[in-house]
C-alpha positions in Angstrom: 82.6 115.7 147.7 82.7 118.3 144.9 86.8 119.2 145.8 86.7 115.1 144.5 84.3 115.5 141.7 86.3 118.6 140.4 89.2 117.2 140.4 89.1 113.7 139.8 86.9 114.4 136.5 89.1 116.4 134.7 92.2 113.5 135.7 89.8 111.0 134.3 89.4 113.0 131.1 92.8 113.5 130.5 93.9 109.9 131.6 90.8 109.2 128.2 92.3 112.2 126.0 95.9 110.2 126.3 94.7 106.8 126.0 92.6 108.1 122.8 95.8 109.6 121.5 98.0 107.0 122.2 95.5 104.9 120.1 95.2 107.1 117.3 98.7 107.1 116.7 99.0 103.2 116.4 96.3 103.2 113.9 98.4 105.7 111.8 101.4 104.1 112.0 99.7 101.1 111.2 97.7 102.7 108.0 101.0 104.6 106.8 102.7 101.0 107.1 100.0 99.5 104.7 99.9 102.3 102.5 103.9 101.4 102.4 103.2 98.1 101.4 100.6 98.6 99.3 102.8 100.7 97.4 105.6 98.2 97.3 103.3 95.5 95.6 102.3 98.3 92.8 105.5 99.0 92.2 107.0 95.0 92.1 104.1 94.1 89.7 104.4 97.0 87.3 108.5 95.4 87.2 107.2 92.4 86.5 104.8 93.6 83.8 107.7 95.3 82.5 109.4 92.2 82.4 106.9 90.5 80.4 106.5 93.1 77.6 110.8 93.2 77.6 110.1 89.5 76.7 107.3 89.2 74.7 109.2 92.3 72.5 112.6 90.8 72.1 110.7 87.5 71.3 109.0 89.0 68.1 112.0 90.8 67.1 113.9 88.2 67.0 111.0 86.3 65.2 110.9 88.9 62.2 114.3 89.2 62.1 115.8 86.5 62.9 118.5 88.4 64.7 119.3 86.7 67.8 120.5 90.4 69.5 116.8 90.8 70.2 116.5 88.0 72.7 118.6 90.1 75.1 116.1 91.6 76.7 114.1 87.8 76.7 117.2 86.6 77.9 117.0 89.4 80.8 113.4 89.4 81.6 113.5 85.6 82.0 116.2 85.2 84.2 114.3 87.6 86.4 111.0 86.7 86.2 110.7 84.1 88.4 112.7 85.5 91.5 110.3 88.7 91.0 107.1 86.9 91.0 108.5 84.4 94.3 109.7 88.0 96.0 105.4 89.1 94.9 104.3 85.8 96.6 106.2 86.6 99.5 105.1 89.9 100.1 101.3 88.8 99.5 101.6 85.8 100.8 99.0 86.6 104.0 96.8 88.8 101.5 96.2 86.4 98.9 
């Protein structure tokens, strides 16, 4: 009985330990995933707020100027804009 006991136990705690690690590691592949993603979305909106101040700066220089070389970076920004903020939606789209 004990022959059992003293060796089954120490199975059944190893067969735990692996299950236990096997778990672990999901989670952290899962959490280094979101991290990932997470990082993506900072990184696409600080484009798109980069955008929007290329815009909104080439807009008033051209306004006190009148010099229509300033709307190139409007010209840019805006073309852009919109494919960046669907590409945002996207990637948030089950996070709203």
């Amino acid at each position: 009985m004990f022959g059992v006991i003293g060796f089954g136990l120490p199975i059944l705690a190893l067969m735990a330990l692996a299950f236990l690690s096997t778990n672990l590691d999901k989670a952290k592949q899962d959490a280094t995933t979101w991290i990932a993603r997470t990082q993506k979305v900072q990184a696409d909106l600080n484009h798109v707020l980069s955008l929007l101040q290329d815009m909104k700066t080439g807009q008033r220089g051209h306004i006190l100027t009148d010099d229509i070389k300033y709307l190139e970076p409007f010209d840019f920004a805006s073309k852009r804009l919109d494919s960046d903020i669907l590409d945002l939606r996207i990637l948030t789209s089950n996070h709203p």
